[in-house]
VEXDREN-2710 file (C-alpha; in Angstrom, 1 decimal):
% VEXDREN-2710
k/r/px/py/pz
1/UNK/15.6/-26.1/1.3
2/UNK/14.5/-22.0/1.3
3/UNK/17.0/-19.7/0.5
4/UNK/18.6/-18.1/3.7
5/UNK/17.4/-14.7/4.2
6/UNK/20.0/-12.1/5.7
7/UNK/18.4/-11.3/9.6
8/UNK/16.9/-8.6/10.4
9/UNK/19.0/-7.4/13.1
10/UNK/22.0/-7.9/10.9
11/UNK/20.7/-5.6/8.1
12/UNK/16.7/-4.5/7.7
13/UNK/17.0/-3.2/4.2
14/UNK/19.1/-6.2/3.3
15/UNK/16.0/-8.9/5.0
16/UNK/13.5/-7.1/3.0
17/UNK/14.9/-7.4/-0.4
18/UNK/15.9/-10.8/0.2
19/UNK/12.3/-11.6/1.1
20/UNK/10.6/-9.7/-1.7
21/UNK/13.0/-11.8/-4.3
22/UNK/13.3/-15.0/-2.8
23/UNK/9.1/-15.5/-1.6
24/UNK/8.8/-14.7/-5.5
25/UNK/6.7/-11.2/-5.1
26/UNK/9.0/-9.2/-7.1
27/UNK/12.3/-8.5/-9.1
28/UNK/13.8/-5.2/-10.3
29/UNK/13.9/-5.6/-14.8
30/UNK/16.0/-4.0/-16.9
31/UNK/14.7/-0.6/-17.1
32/UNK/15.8/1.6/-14.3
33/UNK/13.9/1.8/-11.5
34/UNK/11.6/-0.4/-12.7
35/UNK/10.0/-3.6/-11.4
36/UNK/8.3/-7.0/-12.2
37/UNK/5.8/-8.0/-10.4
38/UNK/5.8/-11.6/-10.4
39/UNK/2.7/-14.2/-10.0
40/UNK/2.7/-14.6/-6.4
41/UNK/3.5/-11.3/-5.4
42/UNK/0.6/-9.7/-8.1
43/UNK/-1.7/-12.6/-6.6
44/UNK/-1.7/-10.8/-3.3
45/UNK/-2.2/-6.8/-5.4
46/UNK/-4.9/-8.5/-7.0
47/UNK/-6.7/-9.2/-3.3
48/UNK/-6.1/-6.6/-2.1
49/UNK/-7.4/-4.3/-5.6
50/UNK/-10.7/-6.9/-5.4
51/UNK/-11.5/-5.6/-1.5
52/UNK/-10.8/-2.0/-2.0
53/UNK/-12.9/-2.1/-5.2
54/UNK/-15.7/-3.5/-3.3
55/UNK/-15.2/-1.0/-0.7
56/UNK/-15.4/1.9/-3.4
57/UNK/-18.5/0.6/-5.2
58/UNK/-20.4/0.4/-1.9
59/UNK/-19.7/4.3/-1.4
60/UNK/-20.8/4.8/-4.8
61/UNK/-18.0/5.4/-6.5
62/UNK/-17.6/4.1/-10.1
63/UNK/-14.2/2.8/-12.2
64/UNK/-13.2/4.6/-15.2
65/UNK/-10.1/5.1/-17.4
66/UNK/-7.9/8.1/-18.5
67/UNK/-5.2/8.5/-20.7
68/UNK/-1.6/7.9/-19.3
69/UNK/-0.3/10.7/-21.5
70/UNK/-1.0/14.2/-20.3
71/UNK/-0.2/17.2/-22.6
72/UNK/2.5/19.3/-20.9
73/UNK/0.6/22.8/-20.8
74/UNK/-1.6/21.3/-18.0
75/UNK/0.8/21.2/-15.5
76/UNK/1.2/24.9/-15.8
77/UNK/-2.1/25.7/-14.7
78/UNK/-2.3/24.6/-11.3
79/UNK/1.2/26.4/-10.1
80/UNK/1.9/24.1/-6.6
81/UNK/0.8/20.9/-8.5
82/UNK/3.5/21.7/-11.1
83/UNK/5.9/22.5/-8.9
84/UNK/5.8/19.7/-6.5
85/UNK/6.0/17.2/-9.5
86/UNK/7.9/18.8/-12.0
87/UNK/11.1/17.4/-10.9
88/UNK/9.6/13.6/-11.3
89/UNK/8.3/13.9/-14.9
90/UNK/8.6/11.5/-17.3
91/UNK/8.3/13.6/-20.9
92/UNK/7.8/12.1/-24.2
93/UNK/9.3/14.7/-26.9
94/UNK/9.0/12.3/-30.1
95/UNK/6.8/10.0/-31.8
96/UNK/8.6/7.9/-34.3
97/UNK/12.1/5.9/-35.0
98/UNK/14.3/5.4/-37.5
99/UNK/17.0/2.8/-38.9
100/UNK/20.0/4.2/-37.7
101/UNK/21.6/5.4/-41.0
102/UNK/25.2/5.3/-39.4
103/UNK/24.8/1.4/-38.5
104/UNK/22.8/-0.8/-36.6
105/UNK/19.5/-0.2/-34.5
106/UNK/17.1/2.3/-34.5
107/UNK/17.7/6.6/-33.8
108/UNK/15.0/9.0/-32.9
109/UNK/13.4/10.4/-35.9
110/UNK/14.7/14.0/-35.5
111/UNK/11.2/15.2/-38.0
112/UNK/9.0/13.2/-35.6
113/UNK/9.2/15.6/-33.0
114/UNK/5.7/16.6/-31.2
115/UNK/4.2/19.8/-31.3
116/UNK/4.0/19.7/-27.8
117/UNK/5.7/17.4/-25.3
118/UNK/3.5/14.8/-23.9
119/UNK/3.8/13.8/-19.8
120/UNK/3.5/10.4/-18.8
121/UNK/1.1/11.0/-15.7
122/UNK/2.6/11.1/-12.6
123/UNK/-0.8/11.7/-11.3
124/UNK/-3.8/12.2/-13.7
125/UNK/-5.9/15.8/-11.7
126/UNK/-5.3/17.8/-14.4
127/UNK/-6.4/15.2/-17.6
128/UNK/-9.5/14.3/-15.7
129/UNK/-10.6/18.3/-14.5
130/UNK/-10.0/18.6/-18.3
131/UNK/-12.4/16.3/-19.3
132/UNK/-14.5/17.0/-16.0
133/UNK/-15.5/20.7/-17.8
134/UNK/-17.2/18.7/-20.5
135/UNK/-19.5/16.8/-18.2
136/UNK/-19.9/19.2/-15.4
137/UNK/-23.0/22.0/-16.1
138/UNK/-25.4/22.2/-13.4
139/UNK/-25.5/21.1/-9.8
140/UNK/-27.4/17.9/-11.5
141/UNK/-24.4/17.0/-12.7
142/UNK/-22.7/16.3/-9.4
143/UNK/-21.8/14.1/-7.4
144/UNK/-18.9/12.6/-9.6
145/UNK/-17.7/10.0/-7.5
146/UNK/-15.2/8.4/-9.9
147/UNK/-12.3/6.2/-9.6
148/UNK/-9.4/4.7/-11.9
149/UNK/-6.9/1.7/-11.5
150/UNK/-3.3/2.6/-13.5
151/UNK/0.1/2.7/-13.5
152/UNK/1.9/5.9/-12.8
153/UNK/5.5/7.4/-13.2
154/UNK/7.6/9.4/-11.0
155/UNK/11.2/9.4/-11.7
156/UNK/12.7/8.5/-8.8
157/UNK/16.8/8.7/-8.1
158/UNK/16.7/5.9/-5.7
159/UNK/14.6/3.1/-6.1
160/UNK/13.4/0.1/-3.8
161/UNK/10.7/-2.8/-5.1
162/UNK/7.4/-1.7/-3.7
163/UNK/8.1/1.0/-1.5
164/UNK/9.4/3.6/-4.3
165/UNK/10.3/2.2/-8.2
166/UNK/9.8/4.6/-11.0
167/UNK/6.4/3.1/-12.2
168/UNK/4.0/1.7/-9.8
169/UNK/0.7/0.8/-9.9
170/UNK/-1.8/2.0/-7.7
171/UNK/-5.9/3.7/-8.0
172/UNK/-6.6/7.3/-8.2
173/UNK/-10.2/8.3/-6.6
174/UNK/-11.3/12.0/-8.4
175/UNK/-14.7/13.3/-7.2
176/UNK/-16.2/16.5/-7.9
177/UNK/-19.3/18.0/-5.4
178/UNK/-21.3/21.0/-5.6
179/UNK/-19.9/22.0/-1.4
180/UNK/-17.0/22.7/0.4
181/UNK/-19.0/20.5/3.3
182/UNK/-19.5/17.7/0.7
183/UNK/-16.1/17.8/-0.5
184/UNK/-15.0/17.7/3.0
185/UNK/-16.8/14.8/3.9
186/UNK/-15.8/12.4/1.0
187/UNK/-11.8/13.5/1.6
188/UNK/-12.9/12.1/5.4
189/UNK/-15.0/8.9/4.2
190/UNK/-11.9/7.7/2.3
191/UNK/-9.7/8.5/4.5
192/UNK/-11.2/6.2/7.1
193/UNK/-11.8/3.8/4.2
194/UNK/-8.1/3.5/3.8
195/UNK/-7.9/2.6/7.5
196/UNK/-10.6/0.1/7.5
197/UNK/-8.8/-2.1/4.9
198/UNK/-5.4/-1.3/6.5
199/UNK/-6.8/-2.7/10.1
200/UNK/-9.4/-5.2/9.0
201/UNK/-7.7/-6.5/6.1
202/UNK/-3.7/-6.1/6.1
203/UNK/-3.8/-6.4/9.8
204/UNK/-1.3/-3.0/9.9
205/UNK/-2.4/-0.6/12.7
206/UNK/-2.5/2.7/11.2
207/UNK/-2.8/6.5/12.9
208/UNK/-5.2/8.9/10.6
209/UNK/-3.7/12.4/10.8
210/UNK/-3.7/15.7/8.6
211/UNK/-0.6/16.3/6.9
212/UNK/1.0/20.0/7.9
213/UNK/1.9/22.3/5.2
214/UNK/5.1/21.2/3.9
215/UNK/4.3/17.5/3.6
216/UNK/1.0/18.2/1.6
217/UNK/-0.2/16.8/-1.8
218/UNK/0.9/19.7/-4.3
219/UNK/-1.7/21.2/-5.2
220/UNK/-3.8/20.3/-2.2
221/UNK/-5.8/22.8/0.9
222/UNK/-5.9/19.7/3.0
223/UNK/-3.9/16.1/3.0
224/UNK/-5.2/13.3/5.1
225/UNK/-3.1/10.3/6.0
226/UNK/-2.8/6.5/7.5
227/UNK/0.6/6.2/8.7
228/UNK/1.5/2.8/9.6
229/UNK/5.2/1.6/11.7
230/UNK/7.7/-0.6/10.4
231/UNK/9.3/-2.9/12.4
232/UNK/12.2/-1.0/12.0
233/UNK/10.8/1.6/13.5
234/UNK/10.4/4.1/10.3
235/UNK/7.3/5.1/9.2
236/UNK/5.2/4.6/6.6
237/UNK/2.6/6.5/4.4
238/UNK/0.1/4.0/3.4
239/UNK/-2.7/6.2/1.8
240/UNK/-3.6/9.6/1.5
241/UNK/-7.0/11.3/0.3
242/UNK/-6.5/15.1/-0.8
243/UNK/-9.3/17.8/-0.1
244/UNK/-8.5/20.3/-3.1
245/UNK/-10.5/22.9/-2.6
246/UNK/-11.8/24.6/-6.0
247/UNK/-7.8/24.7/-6.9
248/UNK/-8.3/22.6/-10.2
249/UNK/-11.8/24.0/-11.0
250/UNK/-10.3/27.2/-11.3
251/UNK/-7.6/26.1/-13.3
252/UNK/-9.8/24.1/-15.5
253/UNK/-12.7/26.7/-16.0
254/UNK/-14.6/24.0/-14.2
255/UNK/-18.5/25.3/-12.9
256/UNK/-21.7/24.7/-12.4
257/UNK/-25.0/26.3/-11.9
258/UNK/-26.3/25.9/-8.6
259/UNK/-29.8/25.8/-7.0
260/UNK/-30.6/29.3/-7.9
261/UNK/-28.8/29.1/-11.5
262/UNK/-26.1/31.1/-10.2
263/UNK/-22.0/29.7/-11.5
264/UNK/-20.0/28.4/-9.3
265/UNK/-16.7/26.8/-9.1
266/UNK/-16.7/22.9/-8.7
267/UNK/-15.1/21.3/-5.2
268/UNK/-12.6/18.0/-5.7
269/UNK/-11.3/15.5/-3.9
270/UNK/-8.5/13.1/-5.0
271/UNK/-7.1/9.9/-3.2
272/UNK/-5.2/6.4/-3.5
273/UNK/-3.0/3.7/-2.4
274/UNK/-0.5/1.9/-4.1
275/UNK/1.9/-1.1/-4.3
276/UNK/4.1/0.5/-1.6
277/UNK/1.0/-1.4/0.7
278/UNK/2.7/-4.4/0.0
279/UNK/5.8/-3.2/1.4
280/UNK/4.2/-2.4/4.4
281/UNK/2.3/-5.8/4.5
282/UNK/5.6/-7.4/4.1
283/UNK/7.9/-5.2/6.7
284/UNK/4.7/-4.9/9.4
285/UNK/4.8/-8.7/9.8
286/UNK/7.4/-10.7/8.2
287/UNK/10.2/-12.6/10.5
288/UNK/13.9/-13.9/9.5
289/UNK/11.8/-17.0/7.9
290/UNK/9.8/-15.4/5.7
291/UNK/6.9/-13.6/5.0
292/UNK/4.0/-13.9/7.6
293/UNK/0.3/-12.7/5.2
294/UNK/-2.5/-12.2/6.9
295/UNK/-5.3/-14.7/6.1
296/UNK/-7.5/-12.7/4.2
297/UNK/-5.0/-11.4/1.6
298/UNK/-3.1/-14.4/1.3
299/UNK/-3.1/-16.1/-2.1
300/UNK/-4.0/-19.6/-0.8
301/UNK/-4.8/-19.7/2.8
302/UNK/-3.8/-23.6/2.6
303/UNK/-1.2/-25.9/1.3
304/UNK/-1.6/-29.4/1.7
305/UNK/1.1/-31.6/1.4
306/UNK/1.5/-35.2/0.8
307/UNK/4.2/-37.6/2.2
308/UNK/4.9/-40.7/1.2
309/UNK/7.4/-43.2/-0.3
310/UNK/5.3/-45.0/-3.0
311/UNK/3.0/-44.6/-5.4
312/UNK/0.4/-45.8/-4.1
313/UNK/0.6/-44.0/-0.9
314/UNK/0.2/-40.9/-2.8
315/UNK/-2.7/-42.3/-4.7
316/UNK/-4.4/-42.6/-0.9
317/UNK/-3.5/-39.9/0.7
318/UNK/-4.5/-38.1/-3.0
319/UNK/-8.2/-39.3/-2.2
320/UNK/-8.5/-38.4/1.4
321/UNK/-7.0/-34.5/0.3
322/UNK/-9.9/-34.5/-1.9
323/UNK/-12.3/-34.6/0.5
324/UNK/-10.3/-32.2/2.6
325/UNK/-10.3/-29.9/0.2
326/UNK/-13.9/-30.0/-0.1
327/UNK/-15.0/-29.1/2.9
328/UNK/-12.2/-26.4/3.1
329/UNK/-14.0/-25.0/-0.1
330/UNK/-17.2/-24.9/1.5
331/UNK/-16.4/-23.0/4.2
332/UNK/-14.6/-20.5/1.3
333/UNK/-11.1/-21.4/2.4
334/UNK/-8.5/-20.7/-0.4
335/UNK/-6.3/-24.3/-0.5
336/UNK/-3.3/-25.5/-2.8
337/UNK/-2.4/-29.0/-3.2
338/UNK/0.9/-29.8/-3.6
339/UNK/1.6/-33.3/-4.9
340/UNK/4.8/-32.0/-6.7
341/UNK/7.4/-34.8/-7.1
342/UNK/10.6/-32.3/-7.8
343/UNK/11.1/-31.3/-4.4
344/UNK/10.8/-33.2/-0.8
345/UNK/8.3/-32.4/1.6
346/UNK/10.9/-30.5/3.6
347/UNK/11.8/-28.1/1.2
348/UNK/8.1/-27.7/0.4
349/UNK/7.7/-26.5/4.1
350/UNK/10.9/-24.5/4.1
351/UNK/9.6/-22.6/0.8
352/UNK/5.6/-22.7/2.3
353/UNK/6.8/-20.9/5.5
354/UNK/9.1/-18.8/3.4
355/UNK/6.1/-17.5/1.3
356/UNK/3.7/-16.9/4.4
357/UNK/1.3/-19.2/3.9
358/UNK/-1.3/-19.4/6.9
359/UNK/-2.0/-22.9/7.0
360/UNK/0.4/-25.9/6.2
361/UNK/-1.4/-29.2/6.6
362/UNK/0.7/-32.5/6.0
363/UNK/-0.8/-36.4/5.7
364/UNK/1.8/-39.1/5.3
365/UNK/0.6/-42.8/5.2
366/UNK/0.0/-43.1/9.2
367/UNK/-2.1/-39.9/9.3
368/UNK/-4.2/-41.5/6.6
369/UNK/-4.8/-44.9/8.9
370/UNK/-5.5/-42.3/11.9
371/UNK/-7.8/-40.5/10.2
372/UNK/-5.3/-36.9/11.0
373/UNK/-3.1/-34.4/9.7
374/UNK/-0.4/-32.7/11.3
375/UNK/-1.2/-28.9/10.7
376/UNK/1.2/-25.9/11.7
377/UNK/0.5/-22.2/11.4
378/UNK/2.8/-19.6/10.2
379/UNK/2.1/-16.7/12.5
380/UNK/3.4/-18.9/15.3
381/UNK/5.3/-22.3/13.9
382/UNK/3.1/-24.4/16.2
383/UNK/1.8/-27.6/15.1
384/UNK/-0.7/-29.9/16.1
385/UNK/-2.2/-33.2/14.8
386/UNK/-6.2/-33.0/14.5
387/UNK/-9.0/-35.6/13.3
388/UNK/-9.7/-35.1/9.6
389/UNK/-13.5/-35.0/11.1
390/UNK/-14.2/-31.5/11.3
391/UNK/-11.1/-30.1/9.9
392/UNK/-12.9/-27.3/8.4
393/UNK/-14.5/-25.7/11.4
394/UNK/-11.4/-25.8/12.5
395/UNK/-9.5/-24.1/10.0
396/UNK/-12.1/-21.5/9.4
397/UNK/-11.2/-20.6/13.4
398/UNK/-7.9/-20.9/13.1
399/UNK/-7.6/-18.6/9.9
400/UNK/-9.3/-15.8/11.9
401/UNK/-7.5/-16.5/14.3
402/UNK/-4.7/-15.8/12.4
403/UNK/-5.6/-12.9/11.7
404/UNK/-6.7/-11.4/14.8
405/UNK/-3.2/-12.8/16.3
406/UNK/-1.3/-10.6/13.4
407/UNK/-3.3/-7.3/14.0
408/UNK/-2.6/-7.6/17.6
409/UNK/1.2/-8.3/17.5
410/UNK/1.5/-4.9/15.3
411/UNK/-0.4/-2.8/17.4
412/UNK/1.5/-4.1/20.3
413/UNK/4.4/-3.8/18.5
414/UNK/3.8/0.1/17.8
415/UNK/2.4/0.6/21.9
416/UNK/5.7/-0.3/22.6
417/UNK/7.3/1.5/20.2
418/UNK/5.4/5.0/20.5
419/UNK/6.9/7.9/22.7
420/UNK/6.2/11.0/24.5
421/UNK/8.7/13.3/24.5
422/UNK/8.5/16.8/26.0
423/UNK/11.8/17.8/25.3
424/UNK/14.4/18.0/21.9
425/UNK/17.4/16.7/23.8
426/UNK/14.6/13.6/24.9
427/UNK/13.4/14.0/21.3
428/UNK/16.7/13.4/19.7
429/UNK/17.6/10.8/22.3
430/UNK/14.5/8.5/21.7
431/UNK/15.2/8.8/17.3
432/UNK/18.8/8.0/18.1
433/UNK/18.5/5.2/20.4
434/UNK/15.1/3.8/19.8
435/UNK/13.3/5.1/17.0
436/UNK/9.6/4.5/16.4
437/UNK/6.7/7.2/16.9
438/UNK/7.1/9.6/18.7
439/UNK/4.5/12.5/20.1
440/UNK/5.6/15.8/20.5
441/UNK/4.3/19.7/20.6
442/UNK/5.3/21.6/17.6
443/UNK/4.5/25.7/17.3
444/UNK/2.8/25.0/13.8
445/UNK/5.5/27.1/11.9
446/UNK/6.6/25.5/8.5
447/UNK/10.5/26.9/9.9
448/UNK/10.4/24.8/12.9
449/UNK/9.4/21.6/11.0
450/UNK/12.3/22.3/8.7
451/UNK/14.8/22.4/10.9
452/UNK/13.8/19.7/12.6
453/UNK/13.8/17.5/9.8
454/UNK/17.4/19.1/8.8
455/UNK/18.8/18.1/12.2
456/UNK/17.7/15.1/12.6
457/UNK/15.7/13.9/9.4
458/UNK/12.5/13.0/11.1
459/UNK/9.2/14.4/9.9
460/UNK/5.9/15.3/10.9
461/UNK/4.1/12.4/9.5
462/UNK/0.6/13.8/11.0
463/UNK/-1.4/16.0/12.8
464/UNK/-3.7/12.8/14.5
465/UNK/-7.4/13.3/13.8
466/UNK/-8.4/10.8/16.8
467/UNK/-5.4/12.1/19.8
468/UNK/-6.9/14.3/22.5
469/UNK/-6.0/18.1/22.0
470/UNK/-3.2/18.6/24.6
471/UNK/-1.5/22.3/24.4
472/UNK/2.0/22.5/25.8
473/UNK/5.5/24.2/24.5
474/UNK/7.1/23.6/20.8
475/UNK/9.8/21.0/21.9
476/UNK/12.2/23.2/19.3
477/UNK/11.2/26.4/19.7
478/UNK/9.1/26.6/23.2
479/UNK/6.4/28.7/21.2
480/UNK/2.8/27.5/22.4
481/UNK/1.8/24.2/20.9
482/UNK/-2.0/23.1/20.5
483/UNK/-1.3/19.3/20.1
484/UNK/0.8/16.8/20.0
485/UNK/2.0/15.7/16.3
486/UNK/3.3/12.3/15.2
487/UNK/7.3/12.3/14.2
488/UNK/9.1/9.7/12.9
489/UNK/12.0/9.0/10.4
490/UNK/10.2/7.9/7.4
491/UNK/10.4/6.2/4.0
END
C-alpha cells in the first residue's frame, strides 16, 4: 500500500512534506537548501511551463537566454535593487582548483582568483538592461517584449521544497517600451495573465492587488500580485509583474530617440512565477490521501488498471484497454496503462490516489464479459461502473468536471475563510483563532504596516485592484483609510 501521510490537522507542515516526498514530486539533495525535482513532480513544471509559454507567445512576447553569472559592479547601480538582494547573493570569487598539496582532494587555487567577483543571478535586470543599451537606439527599437526560462539563487536560511529552496527554477519576463502608459499596461496584462492560468489552469482562486511600499520588488515604482490561500489559512504569493519605472534605464545609460529625435530614457517591466506554484497546487487542493491535480496539469489524466489472476486474463483485458485507450486519445485525454506485475491492484490504487491522478479506471475479467469498467475520481473518491460504449465522452465530461469541481471547492474554501474586520482587538482575534484573509483599513503609512507585522506577523499581502473603494479608520492607528487591504500571515 501508499505510505501514510501525517494528517493535516495533526501537523500542516508535516502533511506537506510527506506528500511532496512520498507522491515522488521532489526531494531535498545534498547541497543545502537545494532540491531535486524528480520525474513526476518536473512532469507537472513542465505543463504548466508549456501553457504559460503559450500564453506569453500569444502577447508577443519572445524566449531568450542570459547568462547566470552577473558581474558584481551591477548590483551597485540600481541602489534599492542592491539592497533588497544583497543579503541573498550567491558570489563566485575563484575560477580554478587545485590538488590539495597537504593530502587528498582538491583546494581553491589561491592565484585563480577573479578580478572581480561574479554573482550567480538572483534575478537577471541588471545583465539584460546591460545588454538592452546595445540594442535599444530609437523608438523603432521598442517594444522588447522578451522572456527567459532559468534557474535562479537566493540564499535562503530556511529552506522548504517548492515554496523557498536556495535555487529554483522559474521565467523572468523583461520588456522595455518607449511610455510610462505602455509600460503600465504590460505590468497590468501580465499580471492578469498570471491570474488566468492560476484560475483556469491550477484551479487556485487568486486576489490581484498592488503591493504597498515595504513589500515591493527592490528596485520597483509599482509591484503587482496574485495572492492565493492555503488551506492552512496562510497566504501565498503566486506571481508578481514589476512596473520599474526608467529605474534601470537610468542606471544602465539605457535611451532612445523618440518621435521627434529627441533622447529619452527607456521604461521596463519585469515579471515571473516559479516552482513555489507547485506548492500552492499541492497545499490549495491536496487531502490526508494525497495529492488532488487538477485535470489539465496532471501528468496523465488516466490510469487504467488491469485485474486478473491469469495470464490470459490480462492478455484480454490488455486488448479491450487498447481500444479504450484509443478513443481516450482522440478526445486528447492523457492515459497510463498499468499492467505492472510487482505490485497488486490495491497498492496501485493506494499509490494512484496518492499521486492525484483524476481518473482511475479498473477492468477485471467480469467487467470485460460486461462490456464495463469500474471508474472512481480523485477529487471525490466516488466510483461508478459505466459501459465501455462511450467511455470517452464520458471522461472528457468528467475531466472538466473535475476541474470545475476543484476551482469551486478553493474559492469556497477562501469565501469562508475571508474576514472583515473593523477593529485590531477583532483583527488579532480572527489571525489568532481563525486565520485566513482578512480585509481591513490601513492609514497607508509604511510605520503602521510595520508594527503590525511586528505584533502579530501578518502582512499586507495587497492593495486589491478589483475590491470596491470603501474609506473608513486605520484599524491601528484610526488615521483615515481609503480602502480596505488584504492581510494575512504568509509564506
Amino acid at each position: 500500500m501508499a505510505k501514510e501521510l501525517t494528517p493535516r490537522s495533526e501537523n500542516y507542515s508535516q502533511w506537506y512534506l510527506d506528500l511532496v516526498v512520498k507522491a515522488g514530486l521532489a526531494e531535498s539533495s545534498a547541497v543545502r537548501g537545494c532540491m531535486v525535482i524528480k520525474p513526476y513532480g518536473y512532469a507537472i513544471w513542465e505543463k504548466m511551463q508549456r501553457q504559460l509559454d503559450d500564453m506569453f507567445k500569444e502577447t508577443g512576447h519572445e524566449n531568450a537566454y542570459f547568462p547566470l553569472f552577473i558581474p558584481k559592479s551591477f548590483f551597485s547601480k540600481e541602489a534599492d535593487h542592491v539592497e533588497g538582494f544583497a543579503k541573498e547573493c550567491a558570489v563566485v570569487t575563484h575560477y580554478r582548483l587545485k590538488t590539495n598539496p597537504e593530502g587528498n582532494g582538491v583546494v581553491v587555487d589561491p592565484e585563480a582568483k577573479l578580478e572581480e567577483e561574479l554573482i550567480i543571478r538572483p534575478t537577471s535586470e541588471t545583465i539584460i538592461w546591460n545588454t538592452y543599451r546595445n540594442w535599444i537606439q530609437s523608438h523603432r527599437d521598442l517594444p522588447i517584449l522578451i522572456n527567459q526560462w532559468a534557474n535562479v539563487v537566493r540564499w535562503e536560511m530556511r529552506t522548504r521544497l517548492f515554496l523557498r529552496t536556495a535555487e529554483f527554477l522559474w521565467q523572468e519576463g523583461h520588456t522595455a517600451h518607449a511610455t510610462k502608459v505602455e509600460a503600465i499596461e504590460e505590468t497590468e496584462k501580465i499580471i492578469n495573465l498570471y491570474a488566468e492560468f492560476a484560475e483556469k489552469y491550477m484551479a487556485v482562486p487568486v486576489i490581484k492587488g498592488l503591493k504597498s511600499e515595504n513589500e515591493r520588488f527592490a528596485g520597483a515604482v509599482e509591484t503587482y500580485s496574485i495572492e492565493a490561500l492555503m488551506q492552512d489559512g496562510k497566504a501565498l504569493q503566486s506571481g508578481t509583474s514589476h512596473f520599474l519605472g526608467q529605474n534601470f534605464a537610468k542606471a544602465f545609460d539605457v535611451r532612445f530617440a523618440n518621435n521627434e529625435g529627441k533622447e529619452e530614457f527607456v521604461w521596463a517591466t519585469s515579471w515571473g512565477v516559479s516552482t513555489r506554484l507547485m506548492g500552492a497546487l499541492i497545499m490549495a487542493h491536496s487531502d490526508d490521501n494525497g495529492l488532488i491535480l487538477p485535470p489539465k496539469l496532471a501528468p496523465y489524466q488516466v490510469v487504467i488498471v488491469p485485474i486478473y489472476k491469469k495470464e490470459e486474463q490480462l492478455a484480454a483485458i490488455s486488448e479491450k484497454v487498447k481500444e479504450i485507450q484509443a478513443k481516450l486519445k482522440s478526445k486528447g485525454i492523457s492515459v497510463r496503462y498499468d499492467d505492472s506485475d510487482n505490485k497488486k491492484p490495491g497498492w496501485k490504487f493506494a499509490e494512484y490516489e496518492l499521486k492525484g491522478v483524476p481518473v482511475r479506471i479498473a477492468m477485471g475479467p467480469r467487467d470485460l464479459e460486461n462490456g464495463t469498467v469500474e471508474l472512481a475520481r480523485r477529487d471525490t473518491l466516488e466510483k461508478k461502473v459505466l459501459p465501455v460504449e462511450g467511455i470517452e465522452v464520458y471522461v472528457m465530461n468528467l475531466l472538466n468536471e473535475i476541474q470545475e469541481n476543484i476551482y469551486n471547492k478553493a474559492a469556497k474554501f477562501r469565501t469562508e475563510n475571508t474576514t472583515k474586520v473593523d477593529s485590531y482587538d477583532e483583527f488579532k482575534e480572527i489571525l489568532n483563532n481563525k486565520g485566513g484573509f482578512i480585509l481591513a483599513h490601513w492609514d497607508g503609512t509604511s510605520e503602521t504596516e510595520l508594527k503590525i507585522k511586528e505584533e502579530t506577523k501578518a502582512t499586507i499581502r495587497c492593495i486589491p485592484l478589483d475590491d470596491e473603494k470603501e474609506e473608513g479608520r486605520c484599524i491601528y492607528s484610526g488615521k483615515p483609510s481609503k480602502q480596505r487591504v488584504l492581510f494575512a500571515v504568509a509564506y
